[in-house]
PyMOL commands that place a pseudoatom at each C-alpha (Angstrom):
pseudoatom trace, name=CA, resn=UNK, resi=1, chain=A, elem=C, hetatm=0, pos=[112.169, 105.556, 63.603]
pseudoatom trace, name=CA, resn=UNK, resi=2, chain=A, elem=C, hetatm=0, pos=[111.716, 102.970, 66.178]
pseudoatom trace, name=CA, resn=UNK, resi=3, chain=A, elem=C, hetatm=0, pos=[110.023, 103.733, 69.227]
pseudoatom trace, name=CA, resn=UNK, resi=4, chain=A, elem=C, hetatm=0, pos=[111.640, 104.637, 72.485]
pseudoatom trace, name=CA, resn=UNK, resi=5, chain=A, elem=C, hetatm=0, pos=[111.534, 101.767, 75.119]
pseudoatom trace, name=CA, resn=UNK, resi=6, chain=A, elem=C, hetatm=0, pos=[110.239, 102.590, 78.522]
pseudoatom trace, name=CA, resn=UNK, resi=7, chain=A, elem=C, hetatm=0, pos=[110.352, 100.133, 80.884]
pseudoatom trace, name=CA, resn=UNK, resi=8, chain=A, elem=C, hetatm=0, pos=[107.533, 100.290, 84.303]
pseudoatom trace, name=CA, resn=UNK, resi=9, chain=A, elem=C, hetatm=0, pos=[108.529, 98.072, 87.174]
pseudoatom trace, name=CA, resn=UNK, resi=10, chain=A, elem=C, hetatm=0, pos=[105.785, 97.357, 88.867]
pseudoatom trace, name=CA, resn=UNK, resi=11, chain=A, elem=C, hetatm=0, pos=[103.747, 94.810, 91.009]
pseudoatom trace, name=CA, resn=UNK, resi=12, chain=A, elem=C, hetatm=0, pos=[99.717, 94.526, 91.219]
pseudoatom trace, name=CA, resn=UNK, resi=13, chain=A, elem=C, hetatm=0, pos=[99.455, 95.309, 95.021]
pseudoatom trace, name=CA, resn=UNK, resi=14, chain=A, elem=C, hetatm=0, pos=[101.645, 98.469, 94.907]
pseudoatom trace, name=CA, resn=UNK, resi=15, chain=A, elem=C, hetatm=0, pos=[98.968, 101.116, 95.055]
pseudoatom trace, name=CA, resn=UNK, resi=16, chain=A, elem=C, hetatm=0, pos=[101.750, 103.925, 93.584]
pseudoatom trace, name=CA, resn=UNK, resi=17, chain=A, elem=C, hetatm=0, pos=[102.160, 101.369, 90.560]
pseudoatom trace, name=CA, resn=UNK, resi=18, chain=A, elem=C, hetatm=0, pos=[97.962, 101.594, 90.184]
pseudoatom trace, name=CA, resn=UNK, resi=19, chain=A, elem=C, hetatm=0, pos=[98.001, 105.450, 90.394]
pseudoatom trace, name=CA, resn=UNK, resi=20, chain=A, elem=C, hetatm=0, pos=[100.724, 105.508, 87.532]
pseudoatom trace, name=CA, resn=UNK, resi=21, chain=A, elem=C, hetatm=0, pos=[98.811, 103.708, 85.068]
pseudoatom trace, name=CA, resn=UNK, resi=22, chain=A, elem=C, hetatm=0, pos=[96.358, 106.072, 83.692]
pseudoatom trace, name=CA, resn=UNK, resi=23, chain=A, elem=C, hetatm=0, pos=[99.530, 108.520, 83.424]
pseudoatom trace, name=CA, resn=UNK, resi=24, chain=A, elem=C, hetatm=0, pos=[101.208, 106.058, 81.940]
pseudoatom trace, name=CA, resn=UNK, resi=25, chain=A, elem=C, hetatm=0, pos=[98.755, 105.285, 79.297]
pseudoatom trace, name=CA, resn=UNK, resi=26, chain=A, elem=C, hetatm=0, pos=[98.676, 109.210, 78.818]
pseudoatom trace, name=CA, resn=UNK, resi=27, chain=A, elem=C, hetatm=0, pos=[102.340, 108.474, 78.052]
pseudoatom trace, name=CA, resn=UNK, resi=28, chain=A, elem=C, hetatm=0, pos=[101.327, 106.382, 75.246]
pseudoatom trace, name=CA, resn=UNK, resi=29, chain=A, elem=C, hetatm=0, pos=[98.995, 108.688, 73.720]
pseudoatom trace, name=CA, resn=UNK, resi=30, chain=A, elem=C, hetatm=0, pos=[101.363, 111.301, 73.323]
pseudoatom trace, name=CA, resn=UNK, resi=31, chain=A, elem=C, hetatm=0, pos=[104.722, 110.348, 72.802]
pseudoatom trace, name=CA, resn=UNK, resi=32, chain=A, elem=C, hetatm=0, pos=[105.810, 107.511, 70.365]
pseudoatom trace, name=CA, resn=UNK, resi=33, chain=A, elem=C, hetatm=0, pos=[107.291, 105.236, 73.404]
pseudoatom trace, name=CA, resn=UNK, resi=34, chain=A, elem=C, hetatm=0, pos=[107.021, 101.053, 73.744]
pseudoatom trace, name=CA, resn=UNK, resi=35, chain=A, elem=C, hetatm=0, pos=[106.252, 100.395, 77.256]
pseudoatom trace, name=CA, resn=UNK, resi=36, chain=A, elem=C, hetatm=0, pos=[107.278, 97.239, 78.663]
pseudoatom trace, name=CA, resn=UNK, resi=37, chain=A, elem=C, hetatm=0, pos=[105.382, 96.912, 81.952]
pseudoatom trace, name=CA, resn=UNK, resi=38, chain=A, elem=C, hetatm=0, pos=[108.145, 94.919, 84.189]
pseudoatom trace, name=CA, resn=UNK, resi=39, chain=A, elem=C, hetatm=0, pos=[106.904, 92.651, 87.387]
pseudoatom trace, name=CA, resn=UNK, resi=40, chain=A, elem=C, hetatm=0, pos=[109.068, 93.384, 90.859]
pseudoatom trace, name=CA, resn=UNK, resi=41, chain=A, elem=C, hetatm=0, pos=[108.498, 91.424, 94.080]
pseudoatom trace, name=CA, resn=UNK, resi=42, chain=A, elem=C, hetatm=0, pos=[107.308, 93.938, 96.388]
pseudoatom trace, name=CA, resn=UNK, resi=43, chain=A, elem=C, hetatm=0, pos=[106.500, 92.060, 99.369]
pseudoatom trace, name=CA, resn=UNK, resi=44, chain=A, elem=C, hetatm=0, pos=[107.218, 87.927, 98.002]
pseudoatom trace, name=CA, resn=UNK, resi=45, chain=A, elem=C, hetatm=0, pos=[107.085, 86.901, 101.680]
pseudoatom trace, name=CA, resn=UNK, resi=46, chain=A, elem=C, hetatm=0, pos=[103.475, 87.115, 101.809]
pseudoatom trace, name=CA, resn=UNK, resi=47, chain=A, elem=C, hetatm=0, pos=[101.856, 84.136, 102.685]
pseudoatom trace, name=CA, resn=UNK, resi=48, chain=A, elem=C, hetatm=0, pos=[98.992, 83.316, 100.039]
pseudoatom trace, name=CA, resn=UNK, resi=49, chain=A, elem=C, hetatm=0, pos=[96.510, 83.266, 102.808]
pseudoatom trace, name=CA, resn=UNK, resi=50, chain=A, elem=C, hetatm=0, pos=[97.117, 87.018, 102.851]
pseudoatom trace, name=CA, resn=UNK, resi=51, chain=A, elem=C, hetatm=0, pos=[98.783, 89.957, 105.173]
pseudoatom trace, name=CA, resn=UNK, resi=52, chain=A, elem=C, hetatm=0, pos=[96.206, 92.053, 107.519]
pseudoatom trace, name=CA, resn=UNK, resi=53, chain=A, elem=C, hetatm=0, pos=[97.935, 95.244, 106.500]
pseudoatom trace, name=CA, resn=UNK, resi=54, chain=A, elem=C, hetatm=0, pos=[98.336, 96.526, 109.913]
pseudoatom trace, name=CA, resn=UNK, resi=55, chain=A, elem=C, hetatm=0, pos=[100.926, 93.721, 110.569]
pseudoatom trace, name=CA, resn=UNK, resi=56, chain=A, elem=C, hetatm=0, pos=[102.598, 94.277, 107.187]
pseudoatom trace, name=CA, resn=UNK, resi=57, chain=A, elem=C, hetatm=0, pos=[103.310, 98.242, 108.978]
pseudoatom trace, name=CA, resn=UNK, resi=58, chain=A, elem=C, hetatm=0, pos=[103.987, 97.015, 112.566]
pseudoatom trace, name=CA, resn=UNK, resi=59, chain=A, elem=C, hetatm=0, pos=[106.948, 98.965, 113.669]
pseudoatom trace, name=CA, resn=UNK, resi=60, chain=A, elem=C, hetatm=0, pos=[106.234, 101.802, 111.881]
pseudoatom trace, name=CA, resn=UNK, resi=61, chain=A, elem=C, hetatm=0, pos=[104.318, 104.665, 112.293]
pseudoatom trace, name=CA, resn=UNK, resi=62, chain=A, elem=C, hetatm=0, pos=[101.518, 104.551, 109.774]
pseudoatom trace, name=CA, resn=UNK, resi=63, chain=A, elem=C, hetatm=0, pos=[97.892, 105.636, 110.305]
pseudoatom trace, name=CA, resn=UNK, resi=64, chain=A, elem=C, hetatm=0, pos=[96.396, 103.941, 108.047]
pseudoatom trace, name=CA, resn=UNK, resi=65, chain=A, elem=C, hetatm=0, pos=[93.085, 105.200, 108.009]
pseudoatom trace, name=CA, resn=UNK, resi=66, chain=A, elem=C, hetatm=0, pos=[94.609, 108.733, 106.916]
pseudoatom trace, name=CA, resn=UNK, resi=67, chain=A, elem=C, hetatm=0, pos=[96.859, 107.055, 104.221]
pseudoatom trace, name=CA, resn=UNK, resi=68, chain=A, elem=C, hetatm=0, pos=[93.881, 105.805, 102.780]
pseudoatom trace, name=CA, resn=UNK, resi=69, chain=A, elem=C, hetatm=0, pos=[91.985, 108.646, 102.546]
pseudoatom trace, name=CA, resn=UNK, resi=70, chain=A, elem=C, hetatm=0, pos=[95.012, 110.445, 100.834]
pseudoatom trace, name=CA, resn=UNK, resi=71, chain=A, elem=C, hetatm=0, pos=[95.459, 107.503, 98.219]
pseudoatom trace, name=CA, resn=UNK, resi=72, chain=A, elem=C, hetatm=0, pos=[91.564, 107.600, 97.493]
pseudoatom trace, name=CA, resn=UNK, resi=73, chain=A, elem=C, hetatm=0, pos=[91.905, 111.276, 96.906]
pseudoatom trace, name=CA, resn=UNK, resi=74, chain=A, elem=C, hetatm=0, pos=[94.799, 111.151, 94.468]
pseudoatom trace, name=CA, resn=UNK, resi=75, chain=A, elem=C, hetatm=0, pos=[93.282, 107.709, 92.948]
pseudoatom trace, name=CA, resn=UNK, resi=76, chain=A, elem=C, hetatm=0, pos=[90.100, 109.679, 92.157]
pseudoatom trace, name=CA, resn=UNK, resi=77, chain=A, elem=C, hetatm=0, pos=[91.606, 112.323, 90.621]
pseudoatom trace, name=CA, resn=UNK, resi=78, chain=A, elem=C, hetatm=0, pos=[93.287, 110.111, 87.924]
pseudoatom trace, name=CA, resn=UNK, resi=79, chain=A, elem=C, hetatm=0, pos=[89.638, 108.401, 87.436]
pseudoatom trace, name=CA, resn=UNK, resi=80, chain=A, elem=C, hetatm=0, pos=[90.530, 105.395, 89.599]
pseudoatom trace, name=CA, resn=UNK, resi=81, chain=A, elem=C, hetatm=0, pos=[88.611, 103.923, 92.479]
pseudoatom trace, name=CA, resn=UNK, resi=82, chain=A, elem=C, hetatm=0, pos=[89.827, 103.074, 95.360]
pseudoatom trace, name=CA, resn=UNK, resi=83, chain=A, elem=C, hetatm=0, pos=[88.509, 101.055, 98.336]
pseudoatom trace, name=CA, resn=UNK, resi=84, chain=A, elem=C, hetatm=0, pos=[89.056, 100.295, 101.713]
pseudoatom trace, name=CA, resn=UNK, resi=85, chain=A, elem=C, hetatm=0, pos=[91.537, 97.357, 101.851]
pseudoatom trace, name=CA, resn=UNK, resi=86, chain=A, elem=C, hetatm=0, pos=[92.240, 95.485, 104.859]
pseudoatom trace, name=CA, resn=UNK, resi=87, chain=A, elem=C, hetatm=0, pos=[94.688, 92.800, 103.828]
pseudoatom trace, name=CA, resn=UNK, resi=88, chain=A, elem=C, hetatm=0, pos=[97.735, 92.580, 101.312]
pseudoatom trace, name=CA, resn=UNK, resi=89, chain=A, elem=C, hetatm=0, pos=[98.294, 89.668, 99.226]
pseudoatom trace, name=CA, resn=UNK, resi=90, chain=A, elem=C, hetatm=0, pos=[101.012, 87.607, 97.880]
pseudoatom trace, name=CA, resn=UNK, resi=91, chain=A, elem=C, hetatm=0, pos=[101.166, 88.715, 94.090]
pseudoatom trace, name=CA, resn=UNK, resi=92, chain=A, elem=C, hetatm=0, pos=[103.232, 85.849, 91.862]
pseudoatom trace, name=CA, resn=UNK, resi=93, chain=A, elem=C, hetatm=0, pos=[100.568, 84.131, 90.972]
pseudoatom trace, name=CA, resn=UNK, resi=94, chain=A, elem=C, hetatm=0, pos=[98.992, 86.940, 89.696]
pseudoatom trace, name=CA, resn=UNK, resi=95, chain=A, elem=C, hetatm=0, pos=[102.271, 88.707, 87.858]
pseudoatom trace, name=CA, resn=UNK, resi=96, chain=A, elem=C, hetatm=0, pos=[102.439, 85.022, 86.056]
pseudoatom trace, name=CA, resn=UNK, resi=97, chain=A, elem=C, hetatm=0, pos=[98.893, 85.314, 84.711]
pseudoatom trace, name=CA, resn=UNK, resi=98, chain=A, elem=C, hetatm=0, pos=[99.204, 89.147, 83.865]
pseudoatom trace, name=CA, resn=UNK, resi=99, chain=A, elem=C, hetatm=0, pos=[102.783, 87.751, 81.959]
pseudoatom trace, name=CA, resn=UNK, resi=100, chain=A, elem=C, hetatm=0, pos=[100.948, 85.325, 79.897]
pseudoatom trace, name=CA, resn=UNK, resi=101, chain=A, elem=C, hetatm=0, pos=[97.819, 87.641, 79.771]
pseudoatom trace, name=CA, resn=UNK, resi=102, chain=A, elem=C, hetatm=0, pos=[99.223, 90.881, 79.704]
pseudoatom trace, name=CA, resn=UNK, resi=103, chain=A, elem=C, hetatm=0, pos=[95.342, 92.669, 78.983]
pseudoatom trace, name=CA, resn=UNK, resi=104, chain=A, elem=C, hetatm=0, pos=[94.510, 90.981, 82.064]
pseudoatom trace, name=CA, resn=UNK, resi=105, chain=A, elem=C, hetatm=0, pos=[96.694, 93.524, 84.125]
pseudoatom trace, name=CA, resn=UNK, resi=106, chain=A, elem=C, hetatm=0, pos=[94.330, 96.636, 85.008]
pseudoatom trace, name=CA, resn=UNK, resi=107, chain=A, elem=C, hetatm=0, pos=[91.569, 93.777, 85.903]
pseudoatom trace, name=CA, resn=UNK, resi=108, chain=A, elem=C, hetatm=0, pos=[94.283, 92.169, 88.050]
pseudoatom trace, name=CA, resn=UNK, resi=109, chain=A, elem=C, hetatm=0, pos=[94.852, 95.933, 89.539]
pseudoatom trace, name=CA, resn=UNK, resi=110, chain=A, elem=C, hetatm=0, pos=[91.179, 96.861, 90.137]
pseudoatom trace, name=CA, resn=UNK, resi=111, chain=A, elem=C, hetatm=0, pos=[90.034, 93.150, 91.792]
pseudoatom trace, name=CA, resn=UNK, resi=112, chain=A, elem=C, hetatm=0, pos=[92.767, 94.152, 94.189]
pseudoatom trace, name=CA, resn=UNK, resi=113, chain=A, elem=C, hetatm=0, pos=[92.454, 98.200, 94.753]
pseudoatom trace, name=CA, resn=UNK, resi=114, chain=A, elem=C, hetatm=0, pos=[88.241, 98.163, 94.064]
pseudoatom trace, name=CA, resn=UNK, resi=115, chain=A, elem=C, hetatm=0, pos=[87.450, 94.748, 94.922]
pseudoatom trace, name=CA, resn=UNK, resi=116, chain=A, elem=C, hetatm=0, pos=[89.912, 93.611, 97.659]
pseudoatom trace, name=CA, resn=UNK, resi=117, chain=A, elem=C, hetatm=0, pos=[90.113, 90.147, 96.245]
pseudoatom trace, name=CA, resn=UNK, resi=118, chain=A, elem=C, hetatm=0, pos=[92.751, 87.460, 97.096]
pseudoatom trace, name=CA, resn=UNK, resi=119, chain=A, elem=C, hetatm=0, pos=[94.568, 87.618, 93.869]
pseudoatom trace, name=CA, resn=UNK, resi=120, chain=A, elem=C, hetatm=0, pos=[97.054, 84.783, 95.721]
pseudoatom trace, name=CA, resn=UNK, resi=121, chain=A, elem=C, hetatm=0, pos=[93.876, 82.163, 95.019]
pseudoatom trace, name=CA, resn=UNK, resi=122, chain=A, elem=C, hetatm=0, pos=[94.463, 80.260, 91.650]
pseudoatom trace, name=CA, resn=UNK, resi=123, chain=A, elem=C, hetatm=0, pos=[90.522, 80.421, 91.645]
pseudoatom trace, name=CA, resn=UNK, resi=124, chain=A, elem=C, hetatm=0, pos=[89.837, 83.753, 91.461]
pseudoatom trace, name=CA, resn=UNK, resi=125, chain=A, elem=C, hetatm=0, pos=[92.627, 84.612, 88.958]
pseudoatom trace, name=CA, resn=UNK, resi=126, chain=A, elem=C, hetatm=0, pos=[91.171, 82.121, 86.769]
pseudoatom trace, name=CA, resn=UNK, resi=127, chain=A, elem=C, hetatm=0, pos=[87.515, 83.994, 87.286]
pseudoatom trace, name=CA, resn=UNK, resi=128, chain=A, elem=C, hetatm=0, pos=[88.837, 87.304, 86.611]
pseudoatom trace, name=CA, resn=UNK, resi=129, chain=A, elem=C, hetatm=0, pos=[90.892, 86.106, 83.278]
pseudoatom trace, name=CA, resn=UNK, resi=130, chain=A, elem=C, hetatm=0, pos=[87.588, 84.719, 82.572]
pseudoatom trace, name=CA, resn=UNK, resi=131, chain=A, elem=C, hetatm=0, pos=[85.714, 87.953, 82.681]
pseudoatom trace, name=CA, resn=UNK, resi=132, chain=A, elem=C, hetatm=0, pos=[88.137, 89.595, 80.451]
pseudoatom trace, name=CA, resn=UNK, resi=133, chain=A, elem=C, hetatm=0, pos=[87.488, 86.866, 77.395]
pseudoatom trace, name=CA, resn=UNK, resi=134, chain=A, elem=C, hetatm=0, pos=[90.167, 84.492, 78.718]
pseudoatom trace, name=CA, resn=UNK, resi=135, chain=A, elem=C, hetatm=0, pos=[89.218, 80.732, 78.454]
pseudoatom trace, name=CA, resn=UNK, resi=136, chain=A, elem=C, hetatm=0, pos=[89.380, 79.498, 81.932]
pseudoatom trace, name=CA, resn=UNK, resi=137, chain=A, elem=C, hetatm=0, pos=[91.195, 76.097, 81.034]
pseudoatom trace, name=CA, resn=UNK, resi=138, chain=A, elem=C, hetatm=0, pos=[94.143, 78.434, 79.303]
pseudoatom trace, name=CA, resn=UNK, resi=139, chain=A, elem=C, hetatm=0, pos=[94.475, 80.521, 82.627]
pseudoatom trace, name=CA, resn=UNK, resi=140, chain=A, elem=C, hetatm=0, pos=[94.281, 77.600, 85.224]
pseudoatom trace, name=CA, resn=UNK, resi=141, chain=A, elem=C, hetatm=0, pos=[96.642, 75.904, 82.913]
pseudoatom trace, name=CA, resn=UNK, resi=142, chain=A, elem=C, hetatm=0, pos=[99.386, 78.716, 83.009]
pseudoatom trace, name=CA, resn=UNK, resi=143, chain=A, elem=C, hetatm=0, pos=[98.580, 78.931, 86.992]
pseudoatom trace, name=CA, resn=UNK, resi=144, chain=A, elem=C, hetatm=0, pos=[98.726, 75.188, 87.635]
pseudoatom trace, name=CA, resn=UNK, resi=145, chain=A, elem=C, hetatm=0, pos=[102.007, 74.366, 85.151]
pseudoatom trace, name=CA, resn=UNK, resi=146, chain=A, elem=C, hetatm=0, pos=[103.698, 77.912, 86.155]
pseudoatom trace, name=CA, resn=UNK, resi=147, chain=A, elem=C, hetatm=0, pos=[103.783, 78.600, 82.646]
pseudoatom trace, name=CA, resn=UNK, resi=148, chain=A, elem=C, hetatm=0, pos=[105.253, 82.359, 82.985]
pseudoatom trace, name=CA, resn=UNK, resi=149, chain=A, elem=C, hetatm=0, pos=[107.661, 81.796, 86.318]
pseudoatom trace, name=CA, resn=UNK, resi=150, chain=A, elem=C, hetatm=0, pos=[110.458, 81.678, 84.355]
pseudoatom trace, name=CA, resn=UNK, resi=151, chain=A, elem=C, hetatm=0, pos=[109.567, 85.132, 82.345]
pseudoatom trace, name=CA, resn=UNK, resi=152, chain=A, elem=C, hetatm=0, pos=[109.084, 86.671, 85.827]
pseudoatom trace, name=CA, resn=UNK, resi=153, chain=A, elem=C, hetatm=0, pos=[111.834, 85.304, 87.408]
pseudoatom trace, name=CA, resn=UNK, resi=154, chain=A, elem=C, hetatm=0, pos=[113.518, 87.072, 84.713]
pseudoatom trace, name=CA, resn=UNK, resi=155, chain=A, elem=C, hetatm=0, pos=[111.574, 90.536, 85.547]
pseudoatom trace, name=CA, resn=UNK, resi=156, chain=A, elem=C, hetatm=0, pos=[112.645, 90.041, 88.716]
pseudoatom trace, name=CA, resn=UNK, resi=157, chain=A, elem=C, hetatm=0, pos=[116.506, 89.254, 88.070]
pseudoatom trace, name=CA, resn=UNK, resi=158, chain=A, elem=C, hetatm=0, pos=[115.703, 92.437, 85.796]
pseudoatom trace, name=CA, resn=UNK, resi=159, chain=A, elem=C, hetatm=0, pos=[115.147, 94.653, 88.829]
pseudoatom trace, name=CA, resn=UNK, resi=160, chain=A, elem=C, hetatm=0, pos=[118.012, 93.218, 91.066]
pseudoatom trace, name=CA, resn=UNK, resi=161, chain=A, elem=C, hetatm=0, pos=[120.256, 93.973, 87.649]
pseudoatom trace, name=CA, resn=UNK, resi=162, chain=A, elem=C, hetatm=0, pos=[118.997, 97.641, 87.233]
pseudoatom trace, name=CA, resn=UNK, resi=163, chain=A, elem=C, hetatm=0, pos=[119.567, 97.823, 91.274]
pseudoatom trace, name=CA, resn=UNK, resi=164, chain=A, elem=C, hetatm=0, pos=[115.662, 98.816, 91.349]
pseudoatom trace, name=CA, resn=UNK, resi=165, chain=A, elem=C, hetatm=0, pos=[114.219, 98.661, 95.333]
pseudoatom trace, name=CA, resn=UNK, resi=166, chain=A, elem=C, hetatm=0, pos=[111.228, 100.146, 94.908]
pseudoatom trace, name=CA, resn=UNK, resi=167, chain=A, elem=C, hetatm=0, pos=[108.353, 100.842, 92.772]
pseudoatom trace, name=CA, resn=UNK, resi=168, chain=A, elem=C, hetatm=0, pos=[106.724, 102.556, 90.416]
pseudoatom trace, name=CA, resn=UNK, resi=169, chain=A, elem=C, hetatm=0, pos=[110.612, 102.673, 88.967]
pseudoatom trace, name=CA, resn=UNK, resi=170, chain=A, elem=C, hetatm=0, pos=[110.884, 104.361, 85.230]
pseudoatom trace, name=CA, resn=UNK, resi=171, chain=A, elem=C, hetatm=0, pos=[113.608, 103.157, 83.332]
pseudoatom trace, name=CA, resn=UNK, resi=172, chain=A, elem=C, hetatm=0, pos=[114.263, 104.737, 79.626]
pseudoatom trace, name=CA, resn=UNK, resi=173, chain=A, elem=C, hetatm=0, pos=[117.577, 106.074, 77.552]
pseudoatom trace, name=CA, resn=UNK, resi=174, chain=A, elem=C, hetatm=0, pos=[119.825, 104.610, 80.410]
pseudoatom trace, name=CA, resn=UNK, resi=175, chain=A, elem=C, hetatm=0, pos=[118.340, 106.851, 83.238]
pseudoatom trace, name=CA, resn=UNK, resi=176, chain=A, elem=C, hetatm=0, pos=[115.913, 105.815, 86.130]
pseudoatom trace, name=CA, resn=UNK, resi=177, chain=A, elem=C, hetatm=0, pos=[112.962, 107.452, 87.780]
pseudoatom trace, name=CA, resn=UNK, resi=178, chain=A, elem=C, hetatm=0, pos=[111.633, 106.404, 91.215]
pseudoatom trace, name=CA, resn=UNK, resi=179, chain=A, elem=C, hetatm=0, pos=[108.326, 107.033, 92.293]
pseudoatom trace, name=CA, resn=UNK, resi=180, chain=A, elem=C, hetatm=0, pos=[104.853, 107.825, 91.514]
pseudoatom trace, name=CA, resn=UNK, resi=181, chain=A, elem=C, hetatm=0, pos=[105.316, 111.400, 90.038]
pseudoatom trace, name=CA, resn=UNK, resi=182, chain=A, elem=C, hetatm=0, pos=[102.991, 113.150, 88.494]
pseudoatom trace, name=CA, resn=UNK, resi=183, chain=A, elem=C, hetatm=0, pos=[102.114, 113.181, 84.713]
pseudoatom trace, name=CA, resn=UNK, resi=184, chain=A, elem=C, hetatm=0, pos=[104.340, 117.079, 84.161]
pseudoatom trace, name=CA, resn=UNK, resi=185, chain=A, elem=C, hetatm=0, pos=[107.363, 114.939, 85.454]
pseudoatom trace, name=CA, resn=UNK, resi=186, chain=A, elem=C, hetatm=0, pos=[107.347, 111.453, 83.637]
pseudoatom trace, name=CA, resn=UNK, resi=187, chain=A, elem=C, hetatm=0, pos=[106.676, 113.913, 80.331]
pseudoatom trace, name=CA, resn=UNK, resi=188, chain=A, elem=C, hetatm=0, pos=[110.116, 115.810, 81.142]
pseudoatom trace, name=CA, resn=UNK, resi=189, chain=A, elem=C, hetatm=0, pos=[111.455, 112.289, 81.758]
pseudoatom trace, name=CA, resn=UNK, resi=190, chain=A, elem=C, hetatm=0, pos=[110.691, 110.419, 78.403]
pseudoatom trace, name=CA, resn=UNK, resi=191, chain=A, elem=C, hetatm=0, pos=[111.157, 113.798, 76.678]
pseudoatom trace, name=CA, resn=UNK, resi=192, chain=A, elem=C, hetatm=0, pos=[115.094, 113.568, 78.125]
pseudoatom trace, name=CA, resn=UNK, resi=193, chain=A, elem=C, hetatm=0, pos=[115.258, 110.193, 77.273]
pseudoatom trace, name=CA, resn=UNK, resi=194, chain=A, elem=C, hetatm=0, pos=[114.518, 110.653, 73.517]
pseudoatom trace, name=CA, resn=UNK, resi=195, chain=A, elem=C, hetatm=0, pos=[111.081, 110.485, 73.146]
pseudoatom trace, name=CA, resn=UNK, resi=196, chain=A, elem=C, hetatm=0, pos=[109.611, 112.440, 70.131]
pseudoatom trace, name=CA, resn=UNK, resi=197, chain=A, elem=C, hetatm=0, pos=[106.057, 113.635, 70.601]
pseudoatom trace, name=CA, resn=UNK, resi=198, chain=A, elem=C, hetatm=0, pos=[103.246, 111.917, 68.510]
pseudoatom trace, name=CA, resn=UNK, resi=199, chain=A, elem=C, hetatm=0, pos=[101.905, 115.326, 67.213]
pseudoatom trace, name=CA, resn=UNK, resi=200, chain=A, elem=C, hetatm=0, pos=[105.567, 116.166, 65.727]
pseudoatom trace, name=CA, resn=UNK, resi=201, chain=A, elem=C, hetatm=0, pos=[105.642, 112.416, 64.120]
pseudoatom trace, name=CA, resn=UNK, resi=202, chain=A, elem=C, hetatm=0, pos=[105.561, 112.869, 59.688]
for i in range(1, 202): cmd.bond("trace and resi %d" % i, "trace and resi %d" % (i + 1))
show_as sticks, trace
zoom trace
């Protein structure tokens, strides 16, 4: 029987996407699913030079420092480390590598959420595809040619299509979940989508 087909919008500087993974990989471990991990444009206005996050929030009423903690807390629990960012950064360049590197994406996740890199800077993209066993004339080459923006331009129609607007967003068996719920929740979801458990597979 063929898999069921789950498909994870997400984008690399959405810290709910980054908390989802590891529950997402339990997912996989369980239940006989094919994930397709789906890039959305969560803030595509950022310049490449970066966001200081407190400007990204102006107008709203955010304390960041206590937003942080909480994230750290939850990240930790799931294994994850999480570190004190100061700046957001514009992500395309980084989906398009991930697209045409897709065991590139938890690197891509961590240099952002443990390392607070500027995944926006061709440079350091090609560096981290390099310390994952990527040649770095292959990854400058997809950065430099835009090799993948036409597969995530089509992630992106994707999400308008679906009517996604934020993520983590869970789509399987024609139903959509929103949010970064916990593990007990995205098990009832795949389970009402179809999903048949790995220990009940023949």
């Amino acid at each position: 029987m063929t898999p069921m087909k789950l498909e994870v919008f997400t984008d690399l500087v959405c810290p709910w996407c980054y908390l989802s993974t590891p529950r997402v990989d339990r997912l996989e471990r369980h239940f006989e699913i094919d994930v397709e991990w789906v890039f959305f444009p969560l803030h595509p206005e950022t310049p490449p030079e970066g966001l200081a996050l407190k400007d990204l929030f102006a107008g709203r009423t955010v304390d960041l420092e206590a937003a942080h903690a909480r994230l750290k807390a939850m990240m930790e629990s799931e294994g994850l480390q999480f570190n004190e960012r100061r700046y957001t950064y514009n992500s395309r360049l980084a989906q398009e590598l991930a697209k045409a590197f897709p065991q590139l994406r938890g690197r891509l996740y961590r240099a952002y959420f443990e390392e607070a890199k500027n995944i926006a800077n061709p440079d350091i993209l090609v560096a981290i595809a390099e310390s994952e066993g990527v040649s770095a004339e292959a990854a400058r080459r997809v950065l430099t040619e835009r090799l993948s923006r036409e597969a995530v331009d089509d992630d992106w129609r994707r999400a308008r299509r679906y009517g996604v607007t934020g993520v983590p967003s869970f789509v399987a068996g024609g139903q959509m979940l929103v949010g970064a719920h916990p593990y007990e929740t995205l098990e009832r979801f795949v389970r009402a989508a179809g999903a048949r458990s790995r220990s009940t597979l023949s």
